[in-house]
NUDOVEX-14586 format. One line per 4 residues: number of its first residue (from 0); for each residue x, y, z of N, C-alpha, C. Coordinates in pm, 1 decimal. Layout:
NUDOVEX-14586
NUM = X,Y,Z,X,Y,Z,X,Y,Z | ...
//
This chain:
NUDOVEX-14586
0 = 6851.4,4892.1,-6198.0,6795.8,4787.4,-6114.0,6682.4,4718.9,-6187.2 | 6672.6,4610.6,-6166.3,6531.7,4502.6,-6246.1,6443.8,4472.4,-6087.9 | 6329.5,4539.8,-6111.3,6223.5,4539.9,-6026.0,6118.8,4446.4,-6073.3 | 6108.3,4316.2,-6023.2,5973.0,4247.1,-6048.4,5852.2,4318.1,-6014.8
4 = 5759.2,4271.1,-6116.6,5629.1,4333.9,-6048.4,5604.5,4524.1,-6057.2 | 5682.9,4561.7,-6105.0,5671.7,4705.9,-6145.0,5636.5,4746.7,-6235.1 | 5537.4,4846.0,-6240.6,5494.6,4868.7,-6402.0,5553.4,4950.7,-6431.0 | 5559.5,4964.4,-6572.2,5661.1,5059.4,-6649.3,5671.0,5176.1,-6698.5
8 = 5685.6,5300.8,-6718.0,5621.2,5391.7,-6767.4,5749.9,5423.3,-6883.8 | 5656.1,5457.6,-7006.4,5712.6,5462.2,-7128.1,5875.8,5527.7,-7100.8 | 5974.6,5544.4,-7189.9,6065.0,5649.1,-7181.1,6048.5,5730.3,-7251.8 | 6096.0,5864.9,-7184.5,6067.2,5946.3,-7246.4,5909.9,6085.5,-7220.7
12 = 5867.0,6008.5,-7104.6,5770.5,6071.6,-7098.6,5776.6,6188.8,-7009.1 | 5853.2,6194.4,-6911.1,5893.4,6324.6,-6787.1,6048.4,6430.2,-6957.8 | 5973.3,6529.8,-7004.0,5996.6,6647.3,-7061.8,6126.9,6696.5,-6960.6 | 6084.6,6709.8,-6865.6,6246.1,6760.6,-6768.2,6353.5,6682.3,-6750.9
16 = 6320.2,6596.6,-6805.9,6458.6,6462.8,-6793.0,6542.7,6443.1,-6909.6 | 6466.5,6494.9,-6983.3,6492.8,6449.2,-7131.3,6519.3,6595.0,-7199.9 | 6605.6,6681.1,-7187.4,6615.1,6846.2,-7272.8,6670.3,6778.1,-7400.2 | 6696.9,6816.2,-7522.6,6741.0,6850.7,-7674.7,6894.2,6852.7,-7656.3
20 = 6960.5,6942.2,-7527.3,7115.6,6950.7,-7511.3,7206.9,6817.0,-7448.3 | 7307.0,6822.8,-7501.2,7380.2,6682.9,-7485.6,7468.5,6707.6,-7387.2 | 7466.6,6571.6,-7273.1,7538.5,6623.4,-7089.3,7619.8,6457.1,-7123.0 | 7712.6,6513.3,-6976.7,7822.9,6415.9,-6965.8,7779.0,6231.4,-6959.3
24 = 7627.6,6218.6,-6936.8,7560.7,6103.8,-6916.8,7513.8,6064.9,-7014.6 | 7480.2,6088.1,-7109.1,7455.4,6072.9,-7213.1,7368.0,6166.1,-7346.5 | 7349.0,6154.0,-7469.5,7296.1,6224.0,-7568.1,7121.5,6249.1,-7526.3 | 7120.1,6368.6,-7527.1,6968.2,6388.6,-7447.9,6947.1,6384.1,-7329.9
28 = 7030.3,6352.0,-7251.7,6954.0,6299.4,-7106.6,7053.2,6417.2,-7035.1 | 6993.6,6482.3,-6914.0,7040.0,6581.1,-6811.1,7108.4,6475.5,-6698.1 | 7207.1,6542.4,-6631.3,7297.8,6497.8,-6545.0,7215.1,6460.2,-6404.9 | 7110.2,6555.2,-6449.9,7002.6,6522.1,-6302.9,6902.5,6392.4,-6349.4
32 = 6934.5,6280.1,-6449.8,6833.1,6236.3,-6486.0,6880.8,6060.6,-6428.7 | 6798.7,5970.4,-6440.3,6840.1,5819.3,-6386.4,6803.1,5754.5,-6498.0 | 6850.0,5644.5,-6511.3,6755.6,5564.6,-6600.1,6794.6,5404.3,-6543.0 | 6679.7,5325.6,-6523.4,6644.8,5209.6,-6458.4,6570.4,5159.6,-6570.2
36 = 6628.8,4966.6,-6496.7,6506.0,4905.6,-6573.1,6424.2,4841.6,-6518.6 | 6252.2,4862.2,-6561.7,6198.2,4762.4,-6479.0,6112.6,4677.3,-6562.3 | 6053.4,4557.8,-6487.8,5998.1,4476.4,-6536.7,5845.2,4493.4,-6514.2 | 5738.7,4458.7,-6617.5,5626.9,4504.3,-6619.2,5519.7,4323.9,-6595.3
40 = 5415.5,4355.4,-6553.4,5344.4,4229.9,-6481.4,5360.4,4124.1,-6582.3 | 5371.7,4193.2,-6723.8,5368.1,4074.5,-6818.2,5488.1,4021.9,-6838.0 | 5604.2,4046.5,-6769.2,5736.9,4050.0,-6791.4,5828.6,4087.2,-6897.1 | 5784.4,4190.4,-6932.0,5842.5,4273.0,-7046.5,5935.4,4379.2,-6947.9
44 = 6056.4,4399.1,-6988.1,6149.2,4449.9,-6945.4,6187.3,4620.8,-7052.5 | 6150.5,4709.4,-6922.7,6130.7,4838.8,-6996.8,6263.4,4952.9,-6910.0 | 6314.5,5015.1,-7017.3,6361.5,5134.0,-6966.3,6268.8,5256.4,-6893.5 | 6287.1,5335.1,-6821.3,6199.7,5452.7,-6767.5,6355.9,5534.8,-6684.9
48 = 6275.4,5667.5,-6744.9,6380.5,5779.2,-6697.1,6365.5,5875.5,-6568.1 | 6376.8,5906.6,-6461.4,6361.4,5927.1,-6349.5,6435.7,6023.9,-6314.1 | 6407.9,6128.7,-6238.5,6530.5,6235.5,-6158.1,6569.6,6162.2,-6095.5 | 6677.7,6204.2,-6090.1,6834.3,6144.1,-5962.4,6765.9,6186.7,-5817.1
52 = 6727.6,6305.0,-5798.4,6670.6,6336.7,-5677.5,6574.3,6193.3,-5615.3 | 6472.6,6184.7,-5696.5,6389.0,6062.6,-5621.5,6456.2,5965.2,-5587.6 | 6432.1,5937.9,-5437.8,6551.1,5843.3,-5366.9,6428.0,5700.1,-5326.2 | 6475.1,5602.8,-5445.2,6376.5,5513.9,-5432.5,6412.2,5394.0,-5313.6
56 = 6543.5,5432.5,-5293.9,6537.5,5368.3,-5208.5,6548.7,5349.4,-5026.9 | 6488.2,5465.1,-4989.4,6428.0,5516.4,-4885.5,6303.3,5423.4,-4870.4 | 6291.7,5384.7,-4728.7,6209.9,5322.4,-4715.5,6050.3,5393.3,-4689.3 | 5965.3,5325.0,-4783.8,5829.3,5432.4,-4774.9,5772.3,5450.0,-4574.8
60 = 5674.1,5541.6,-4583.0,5621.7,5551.5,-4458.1,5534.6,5447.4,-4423.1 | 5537.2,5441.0,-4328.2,5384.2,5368.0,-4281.2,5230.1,5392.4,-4280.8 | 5159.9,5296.6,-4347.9,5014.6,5383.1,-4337.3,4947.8,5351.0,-4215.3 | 4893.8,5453.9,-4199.2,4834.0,5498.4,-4107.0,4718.4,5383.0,-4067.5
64 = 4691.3,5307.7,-3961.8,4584.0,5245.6,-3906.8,4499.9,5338.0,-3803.7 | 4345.9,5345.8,-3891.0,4311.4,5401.5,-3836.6,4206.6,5313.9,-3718.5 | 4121.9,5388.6,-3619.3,4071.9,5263.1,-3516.4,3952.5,5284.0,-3609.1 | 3806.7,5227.6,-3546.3,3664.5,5195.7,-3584.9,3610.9,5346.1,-3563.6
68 = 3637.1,5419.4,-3466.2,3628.5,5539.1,-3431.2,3620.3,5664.5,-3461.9 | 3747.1,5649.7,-3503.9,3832.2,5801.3,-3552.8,3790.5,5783.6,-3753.2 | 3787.6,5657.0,-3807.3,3716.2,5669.5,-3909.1,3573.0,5706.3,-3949.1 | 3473.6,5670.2,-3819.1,3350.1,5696.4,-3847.7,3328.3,5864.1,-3801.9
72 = 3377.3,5933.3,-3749.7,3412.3,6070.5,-3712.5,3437.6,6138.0,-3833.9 | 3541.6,6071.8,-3872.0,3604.8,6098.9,-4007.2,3542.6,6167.0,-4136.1 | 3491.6,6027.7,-4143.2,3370.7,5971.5,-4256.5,3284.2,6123.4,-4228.2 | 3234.5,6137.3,-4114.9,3080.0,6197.5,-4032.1,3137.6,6310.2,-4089.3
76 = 3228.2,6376.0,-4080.3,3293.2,6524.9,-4093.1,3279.5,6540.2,-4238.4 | 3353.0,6451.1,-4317.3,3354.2,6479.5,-4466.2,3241.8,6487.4,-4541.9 | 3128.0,6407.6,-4491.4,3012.8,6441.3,-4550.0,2953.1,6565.9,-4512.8 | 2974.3,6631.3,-4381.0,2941.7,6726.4,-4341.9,2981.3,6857.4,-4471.7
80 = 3127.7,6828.3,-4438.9,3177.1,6949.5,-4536.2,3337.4,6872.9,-4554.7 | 3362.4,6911.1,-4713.4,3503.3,6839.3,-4775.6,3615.8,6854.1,-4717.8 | 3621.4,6966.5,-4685.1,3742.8,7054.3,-4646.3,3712.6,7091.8,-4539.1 | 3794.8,7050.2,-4463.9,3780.2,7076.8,-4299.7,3923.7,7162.9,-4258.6
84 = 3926.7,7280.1,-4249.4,4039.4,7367.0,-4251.3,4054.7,7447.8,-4061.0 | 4178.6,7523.3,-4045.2,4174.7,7569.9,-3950.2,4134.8,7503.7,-3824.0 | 4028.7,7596.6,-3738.8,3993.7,7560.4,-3613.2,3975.6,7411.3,-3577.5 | 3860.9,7384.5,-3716.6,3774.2,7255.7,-3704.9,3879.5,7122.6,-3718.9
88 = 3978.6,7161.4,-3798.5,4034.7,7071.0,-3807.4,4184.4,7096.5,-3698.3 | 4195.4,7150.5,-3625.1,4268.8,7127.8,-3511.1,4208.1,7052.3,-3371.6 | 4073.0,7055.2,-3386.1,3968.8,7030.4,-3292.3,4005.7,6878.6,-3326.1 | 3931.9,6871.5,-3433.7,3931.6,6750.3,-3466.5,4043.0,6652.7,-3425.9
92 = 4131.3,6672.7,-3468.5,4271.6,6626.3,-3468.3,4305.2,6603.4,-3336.4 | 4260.9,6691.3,-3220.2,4287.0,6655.3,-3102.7,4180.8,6596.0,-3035.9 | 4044.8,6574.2,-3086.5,3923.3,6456.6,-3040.9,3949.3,6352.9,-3053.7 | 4036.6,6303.3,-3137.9,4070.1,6220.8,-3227.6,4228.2,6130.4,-3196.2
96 = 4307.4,6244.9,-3143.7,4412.9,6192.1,-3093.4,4527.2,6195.9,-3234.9 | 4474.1,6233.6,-3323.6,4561.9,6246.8,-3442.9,4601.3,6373.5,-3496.2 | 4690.6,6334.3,-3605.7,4733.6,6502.3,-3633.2,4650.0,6561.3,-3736.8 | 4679.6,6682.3,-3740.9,4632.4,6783.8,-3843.0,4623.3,6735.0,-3985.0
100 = 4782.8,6669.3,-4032.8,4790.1,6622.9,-4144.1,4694.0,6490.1,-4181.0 | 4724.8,6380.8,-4076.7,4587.9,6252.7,-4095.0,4488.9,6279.6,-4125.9 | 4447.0,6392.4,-4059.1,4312.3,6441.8,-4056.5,4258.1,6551.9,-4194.2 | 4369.6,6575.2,-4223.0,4340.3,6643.0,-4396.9,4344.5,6530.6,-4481.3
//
């Protein structure tokens, strides 16, 4: 696929994509491996090698909007202490109206 606007990452650089042994896809490359091309801001058109697993074309999640609120809480907690684990952060999460994970 040719992706405008994508930056490129060298080939060759993911070690697990790339073994020494030769597969039905080609010389060097593992059967679990992809290879795409994309285009970089300057419009230079680059190969990059990718697991087959990463399914790029799944649509990403949504980020999260947070209110005026639940950020300044937020904010208030992390300066308190980084890591807000367990209790505090189940508390939280339900003061808050959000989940556990948002809230990590």
């Amino acid at each position: 696929k040719d992706i405008p606007g994508t930056s490129a990452v060298s080939p060759g650089s993911s070690k697990e994509c790339a073994p020494d042994t030769e597969s039905p896809s080609g010389p060097g490359e593992a059967d679990y491996c992809r290879r795409i091309l994309v285009r970089d801001a300057k419009g230079t058109i680059r190969e990059i090698v990718l697991p087959k697993g990463l399914d790029l074309d799944r649509p990403k999640r949504t980020r999260t909007s947070f209110t005026a609120e639940q950020l300044y809480r937020l904010e208030l907690e992390f300066q308190r202490c980084q890591y807000v684990v367990g209790r505090e952060r189940t508390e939280l999460a339900r003061q808050l109206n959000l989940s556990e994970t948002q809230v990590r």
